[in-house]
N, C-alpha and C positions, 0 to 999 in steps of 0.2 A: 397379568399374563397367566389366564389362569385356563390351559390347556389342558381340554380335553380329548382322553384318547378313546378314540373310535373302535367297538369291540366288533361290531356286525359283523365285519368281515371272517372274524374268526371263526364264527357260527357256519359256516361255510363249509368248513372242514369237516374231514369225518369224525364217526361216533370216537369218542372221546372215554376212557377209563379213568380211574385213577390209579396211582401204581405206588404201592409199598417201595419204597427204596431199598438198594442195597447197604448194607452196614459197611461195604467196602469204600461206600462213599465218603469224604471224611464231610464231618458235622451231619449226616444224614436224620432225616427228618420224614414223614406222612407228607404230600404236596397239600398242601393247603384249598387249593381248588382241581376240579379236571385236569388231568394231563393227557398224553398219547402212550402209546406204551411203552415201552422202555427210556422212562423218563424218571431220576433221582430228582429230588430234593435236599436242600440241605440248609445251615446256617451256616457263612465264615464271622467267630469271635472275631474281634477286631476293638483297639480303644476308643471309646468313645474323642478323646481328644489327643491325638498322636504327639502333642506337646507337654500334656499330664496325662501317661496312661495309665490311671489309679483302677475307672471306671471300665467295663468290658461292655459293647453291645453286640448283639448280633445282626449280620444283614442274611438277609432272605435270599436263596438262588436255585434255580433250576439246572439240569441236565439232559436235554435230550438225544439219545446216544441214532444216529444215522444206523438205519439198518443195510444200506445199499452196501453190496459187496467191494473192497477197494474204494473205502471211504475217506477223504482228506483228512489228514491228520489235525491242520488247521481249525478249527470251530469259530463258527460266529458268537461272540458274546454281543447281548442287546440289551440297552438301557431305555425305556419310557423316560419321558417330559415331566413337563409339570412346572414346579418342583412338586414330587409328592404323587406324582400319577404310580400305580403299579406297572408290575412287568411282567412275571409269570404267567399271566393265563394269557400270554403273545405267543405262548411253546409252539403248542401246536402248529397255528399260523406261519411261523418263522421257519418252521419245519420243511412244509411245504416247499417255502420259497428255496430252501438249501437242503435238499434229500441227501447231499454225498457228505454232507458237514454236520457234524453235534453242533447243537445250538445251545449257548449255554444263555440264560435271562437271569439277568443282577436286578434285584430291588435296591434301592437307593436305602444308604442310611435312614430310621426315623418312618419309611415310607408303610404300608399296609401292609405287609408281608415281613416286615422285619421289628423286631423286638428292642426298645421299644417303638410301637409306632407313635407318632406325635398326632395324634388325631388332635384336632381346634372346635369343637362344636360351638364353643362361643364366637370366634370369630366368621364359622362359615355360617351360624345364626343370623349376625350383624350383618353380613356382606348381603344377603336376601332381604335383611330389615331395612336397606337404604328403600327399599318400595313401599314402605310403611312412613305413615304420620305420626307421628315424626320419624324422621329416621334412625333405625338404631345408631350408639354412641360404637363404633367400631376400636377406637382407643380404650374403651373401659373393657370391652370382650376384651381386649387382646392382655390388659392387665390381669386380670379374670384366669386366662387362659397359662399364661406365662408365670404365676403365682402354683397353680394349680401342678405345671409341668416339675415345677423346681421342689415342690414338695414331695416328686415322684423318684425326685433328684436327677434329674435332668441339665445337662447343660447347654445349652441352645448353641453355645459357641462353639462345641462338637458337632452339627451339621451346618455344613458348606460344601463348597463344590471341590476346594481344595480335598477333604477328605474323603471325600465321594468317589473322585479320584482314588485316590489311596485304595482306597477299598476292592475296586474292579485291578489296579496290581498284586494287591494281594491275593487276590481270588485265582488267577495262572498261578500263583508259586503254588497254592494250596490245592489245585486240581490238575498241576503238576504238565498243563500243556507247555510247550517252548515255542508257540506262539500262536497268533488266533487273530483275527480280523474283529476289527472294532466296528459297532455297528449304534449310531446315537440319533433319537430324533426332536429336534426341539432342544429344552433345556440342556435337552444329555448329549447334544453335540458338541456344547461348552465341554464336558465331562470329558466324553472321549478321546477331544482336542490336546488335553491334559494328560490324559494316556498316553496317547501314542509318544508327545513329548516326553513324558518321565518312564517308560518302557520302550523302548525302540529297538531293542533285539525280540523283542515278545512281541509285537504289535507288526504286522504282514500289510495291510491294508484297512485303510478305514471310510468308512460310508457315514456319511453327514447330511439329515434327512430334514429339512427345515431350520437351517444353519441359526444362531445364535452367536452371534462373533462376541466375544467379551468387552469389547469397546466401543460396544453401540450402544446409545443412552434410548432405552426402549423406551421408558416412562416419557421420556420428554417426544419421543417421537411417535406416540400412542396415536394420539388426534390424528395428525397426518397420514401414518398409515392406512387406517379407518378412511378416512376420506380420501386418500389414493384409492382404495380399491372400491369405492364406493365410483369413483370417476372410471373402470377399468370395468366395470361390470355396464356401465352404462346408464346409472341413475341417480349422478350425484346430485343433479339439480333437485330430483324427489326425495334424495333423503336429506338434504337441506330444507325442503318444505315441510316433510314429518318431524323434524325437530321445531322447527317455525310454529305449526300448528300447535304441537304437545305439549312446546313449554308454555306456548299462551293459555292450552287449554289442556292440562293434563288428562289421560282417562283412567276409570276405575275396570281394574282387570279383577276377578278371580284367581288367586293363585293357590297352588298347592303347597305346603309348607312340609319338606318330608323330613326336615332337621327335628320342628316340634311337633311335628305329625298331625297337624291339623292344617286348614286353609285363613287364609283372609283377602282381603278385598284392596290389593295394592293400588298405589297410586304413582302411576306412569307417566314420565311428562321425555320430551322427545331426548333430555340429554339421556335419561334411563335407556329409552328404547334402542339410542346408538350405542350404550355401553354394550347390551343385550346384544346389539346385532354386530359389535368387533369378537367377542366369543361366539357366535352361529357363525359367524363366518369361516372357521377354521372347518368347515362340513363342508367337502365337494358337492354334499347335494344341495345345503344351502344357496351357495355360491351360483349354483343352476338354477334357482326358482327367483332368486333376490331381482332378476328383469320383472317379473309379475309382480313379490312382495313389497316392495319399497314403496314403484308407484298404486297399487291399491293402498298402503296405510296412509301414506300422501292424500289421499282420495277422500281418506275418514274411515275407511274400514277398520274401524278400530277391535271386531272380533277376532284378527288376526292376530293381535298382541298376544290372545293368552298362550296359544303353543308357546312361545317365544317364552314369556316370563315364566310356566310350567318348565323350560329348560335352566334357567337359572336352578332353579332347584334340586332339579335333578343332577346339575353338574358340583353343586357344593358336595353332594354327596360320595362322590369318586378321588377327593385328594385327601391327602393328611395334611391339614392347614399347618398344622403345627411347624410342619417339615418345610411346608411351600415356606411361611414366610422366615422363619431361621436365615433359607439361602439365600431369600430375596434381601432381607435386611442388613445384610454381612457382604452380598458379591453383587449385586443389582442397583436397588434404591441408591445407595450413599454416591452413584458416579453420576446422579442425573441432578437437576439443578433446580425443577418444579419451581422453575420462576413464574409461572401461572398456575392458577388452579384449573385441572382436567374438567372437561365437562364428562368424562368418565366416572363414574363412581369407584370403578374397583382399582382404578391408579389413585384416586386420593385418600382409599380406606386400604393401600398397600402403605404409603405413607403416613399415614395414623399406625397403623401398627407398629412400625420400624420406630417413629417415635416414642411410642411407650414401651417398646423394649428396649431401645437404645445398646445395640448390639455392635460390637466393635467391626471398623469398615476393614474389609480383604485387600491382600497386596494383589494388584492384577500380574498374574502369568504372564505373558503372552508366548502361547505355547509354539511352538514350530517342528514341527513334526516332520522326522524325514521318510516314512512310511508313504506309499501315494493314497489321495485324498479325494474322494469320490461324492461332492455336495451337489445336492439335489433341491431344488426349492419348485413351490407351486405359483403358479400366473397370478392366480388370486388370495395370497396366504397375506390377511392383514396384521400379522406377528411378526413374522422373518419375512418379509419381501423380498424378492428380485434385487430391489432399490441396495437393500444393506448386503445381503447376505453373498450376490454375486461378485462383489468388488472384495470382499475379504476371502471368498475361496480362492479365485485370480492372483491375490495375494502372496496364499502359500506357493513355496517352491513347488511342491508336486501337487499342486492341486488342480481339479478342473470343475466346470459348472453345468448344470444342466437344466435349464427351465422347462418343466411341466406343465405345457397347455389345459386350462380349464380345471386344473388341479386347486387345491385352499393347502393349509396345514397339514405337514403328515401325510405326504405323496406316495407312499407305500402303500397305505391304510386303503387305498380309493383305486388308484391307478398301476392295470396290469403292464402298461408300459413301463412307469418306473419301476415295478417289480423288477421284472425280465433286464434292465439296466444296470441294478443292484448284482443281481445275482449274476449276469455276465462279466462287471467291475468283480467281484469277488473270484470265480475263475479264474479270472486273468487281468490282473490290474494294467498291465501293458496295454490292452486290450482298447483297440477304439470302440467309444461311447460317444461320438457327435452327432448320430443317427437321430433326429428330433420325434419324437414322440407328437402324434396325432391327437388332434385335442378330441379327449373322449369321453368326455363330463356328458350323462345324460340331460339333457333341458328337457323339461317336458312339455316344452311347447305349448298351445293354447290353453290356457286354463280358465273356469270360470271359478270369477271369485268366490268364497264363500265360507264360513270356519264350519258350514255343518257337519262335515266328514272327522273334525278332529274331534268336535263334542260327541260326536258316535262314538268315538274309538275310545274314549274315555267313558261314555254311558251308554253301552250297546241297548239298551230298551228304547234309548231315542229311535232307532231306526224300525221299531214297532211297525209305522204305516204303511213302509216301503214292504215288509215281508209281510203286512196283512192283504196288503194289496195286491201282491204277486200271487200270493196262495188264493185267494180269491179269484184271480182272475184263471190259474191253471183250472180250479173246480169249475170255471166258469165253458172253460174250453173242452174238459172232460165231459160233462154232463151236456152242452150241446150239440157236441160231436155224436154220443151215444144216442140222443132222441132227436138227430136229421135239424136241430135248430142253426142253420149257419149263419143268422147273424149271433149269435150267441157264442156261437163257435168263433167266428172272426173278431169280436170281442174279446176273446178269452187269449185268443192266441194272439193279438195288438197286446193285448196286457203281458203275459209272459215275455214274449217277444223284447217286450222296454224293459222289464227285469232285468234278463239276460244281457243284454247290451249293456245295459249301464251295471250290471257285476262284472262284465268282462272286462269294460273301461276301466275301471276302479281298480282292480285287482291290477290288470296290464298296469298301470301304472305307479301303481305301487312297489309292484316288482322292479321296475325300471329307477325311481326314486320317488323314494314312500315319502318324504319331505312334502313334495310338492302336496299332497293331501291334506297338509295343515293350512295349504293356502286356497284350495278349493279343488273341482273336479274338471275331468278333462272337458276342454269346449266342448267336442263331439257330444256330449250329453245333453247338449241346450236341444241339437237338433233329436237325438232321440224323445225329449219330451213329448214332443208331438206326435210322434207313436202314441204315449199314451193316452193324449189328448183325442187321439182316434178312439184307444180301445171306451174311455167314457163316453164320449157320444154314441157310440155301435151299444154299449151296453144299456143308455137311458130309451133310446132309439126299439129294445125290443121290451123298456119298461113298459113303452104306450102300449103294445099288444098284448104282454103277461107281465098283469100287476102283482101276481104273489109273493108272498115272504121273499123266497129266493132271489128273486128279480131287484127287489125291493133294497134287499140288502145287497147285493151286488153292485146295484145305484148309489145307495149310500156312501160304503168304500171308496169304489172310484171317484168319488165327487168329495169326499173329505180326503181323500190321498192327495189331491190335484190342489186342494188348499192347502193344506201343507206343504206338498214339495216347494208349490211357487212363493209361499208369505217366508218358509222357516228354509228350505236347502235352498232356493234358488235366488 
């Protein structure tokens, strides 16, 4: 379960400073990345295990104080997923959504922001080396890792969710609000669930954004999930064939390695690919292109892999493994029964792990909160589905549910409907929220296949031909314009012409969901080719009457630009 929080959104905001803290703050501290302005930081000391409290850690937190005049007293406090994801640099973003409210964001015990963090580079090495031949040994990392921690003097049995808990009550006694609205998404709904049960004069309302119910055996229900929403999206029949195909005939991707800072040459066979595409899935833009992605790798487009396994890597990069597996192997693994082996990788290298630490199994809570309880889940989120996480808000005494059309994981993150929900629930938790939310996932509609756009974005020199050719063809349009040549001219401007179009395409859809780029470019560009299939002909067409250099090379261009677009982009 190894969720990733989606940061784009926040880039969204405005310019951003960093801000000195007040000393008035208690534990105050420098913010560790960008904040808004008038935003503290700080550390709350805390035991590392509140049953021996010998050892002291600190967790990591935020303050950002609302500037709007006659501002709620109440404040949103917000936890990140994971286990292990941060939460600070959400300030800003959260801000937005609650201008009358201080937002206060808790880093999770262990987590990157708080002291110590439990970073794993051995194990999130291993979890990218299942794509290697052989596969990394994930049990020997995690001994490796767990050896390494304890020498640091760490106790791994001090991060769990019980104390996690702990931690966000102690954070109100110590910033001295008298109560605040709870705000959790993913793992950290488990969290807040726990709050609001063990704080219930402090705790006003709570928002639960990709539910996590403590009594749902997620490992064992991994597979299914995956293939629910693979049947939801509309292509389970194709991605049951891309695994058919990959496991008979695995293929060799290129991948980036940013753990040991180098690359290699993985080797992907389809049960890899679907582990890869239950973590992409948790991306609303994903979730929108996977009608085109699925059935192309079905197809054999197997260039489409590498964005894909380029994302594993990049995602190991964003958690403190240390921390993720701690909670998983104490409050997660020990309830599920792994009477099969996962054709997942990262469900059976979470149980490799848990085994070589052998970490003692949590008593389950089950928390019940009398605070009202505002869960939110996405159409297509293959972690917390619909399927689990609807029947256990229903559950609660005050709880209610709300499915997010065209949404994945982390419905906030994507979707300004469920914002505006959130933040109306927080207002006024009385307040009706049955108002259905419009499904407003961009698809980007016809696409043609192709990975040449992602291997640009990764080697912008690849796209050489495309800017020689444009530039060539503007000179081409200038100078026959100036000396009265209009087929020269009508050549020049056919070429610009197709530039323009297909930067406009490109970019338009980028904007709309840059995702789809890694799986090719908009159809409309098939038919602008022939644009420039025009502007070559008009240009060889005034070769026959002026053979010089100019002309010459002109010809050239357009006649190796047209070989390349059609053998390598198109």
């Amino acid at each position: 379960m190894i969720t990733r929080v989606v940061l784009a959104l926040a880039l969204s905001a405005p310019p951003v400073m960093t801000f000195t803290p007040q000393s008035a703050v208690p534990g105050s501290r420098d913010c560790p990345v960008a904040m808004p302005p008038r935003t503290t930081c700080g550390f709350l000391t805390v035991p590392e295990r509140r049953d021996a409290p010998g050892r002291k850690i600190k967790v990591g937190y935020a303050v950002r104080h609302s500037t709007v005049r006659g501002h709620k007293p109440d404040p949103v406090v917000y936890m990140s997923g994971g286990p292990g994801s941060a939460s600070i640099q959400l300030t800003g973003f959260l801000s937005q959504m609650f201008p009358d409210r201080d937002v206060v964001t808790i880093e999770q015990r262990g987590g990157p922001y708080s002291e110590p963090a439990l970073g794993c580079p051995e194990t999130a090495a291993a979890l990218l080396g299942q794509l290697r031949t052989p596969p990394a040994d994930v049990g020997a990392a995690a001994v490796t890792c767990r050896d390494r921690l304890r020498e640091q003097g760490v106790d791994l049995r001090g991060y769990n969710t019980k104390e996690i808990a702990a931690d966000v009550v102690a954070l109100r006694g110590e910033l001295g609000y008298e109560s605040w609205n709870l705000f959790g998404v993913s793992y950290s709904t488990r969290v807040m669930l726990d709050v609001a049960a063990a704080d219930q004069k402090g705790t006003r309302s709570v928002v639960l954004d990709s539910f996590l119910p403590e009594r749902v055996t997620w490992y064992d229900d991994a597979d299914r999930n995956l293939a629910d929403t693979m049947t939801l999206l509309g292509v389970g029949d194709e991605a049951a064939a891309t695994t058919a195909r990959l496991n008979a005939s695995p293929a060799r991707v290129p991948v980036a390695d940013p753990v040991l800072g180098r690359g290699f040459t993985a080797r992907m066979t389809g049960d890899d690919v679907a582990t890869i595409m239950a973590e992409a899935l948790h991306e609303a833009d994903v979730a929108a292109v996977a009608p085109t992605l699925v059935p192309a790798l079905a197809g054999g487009h197997d260039e489409l892999l590498r964005p894909l396994a380029d994302a594993v890597g990049e995602g190991l990069t964003s958690h403190a493994f240390g921390l993720y597996h701690a909670v998983q192997c104490q409050d997660e693994v020990p309830f599920n029964t792994f009477t099969a082996k996962s054709r997942l990788f990262t469900v059976n290298a979470d149980k490799a792990v848990c085994d070589a630490w052998r970490l003692p199994k949590s008593t389950p809570v089950g928390s019940v909160p009398k605070a009202p309880v505002y869960v939110l889940g996405g159409q297509y989120d293959p972690t917390t589905p619909p399927r689990t996480s609807r029947p256990a808000a229903e559950a609660l005494p005050t709880g209610r549910f709300a499915e997010i059309p065209g949404a994945a994981h982390a419905v906030f993150l994507t979707s300004e409907c469920a914002r505006r929900k959130i933040a109306g629930f927080v207002a006024d938790p009385a307040a009706n929220t049955a108002a259905p939310c419009l499904d407003d996932a961009d698809r980007p509609g016809d696409l043609h296949v192709t990975g040449a756009p992602y291997q640009i974005s990764r080697s912008p020199w690849l796209a050489a031909p495309f800017a020689l050719f444009a530039l060539a063809a503007l000179v081409q349009l200038v100078t026959g314009a100036l000396k009265g040549r209009s087929l020269a001219a009508f050549g020049g401007l056919a070429g610009v012409a197709f530039a323009g179009l297909v930067t406009q395409s490109v970019y338009g859809q980028a904007a709309r969901n840059a995702t789809a780029l890694a799986v090719g470019v908009p159809g409309v560009v098939d038919m602008y080719t022939w644009i420039a299939v025009a502007s070559a002909v008009l240009t060889t067409a005034v070769l026959l009457r002026d053979r010089r250099w100019p002309q010459i090379t002109a010809t050239v261009i357009s006649g190796g630009f047209l070989v390349w677009w059609f053998t390598w982009v198109l």
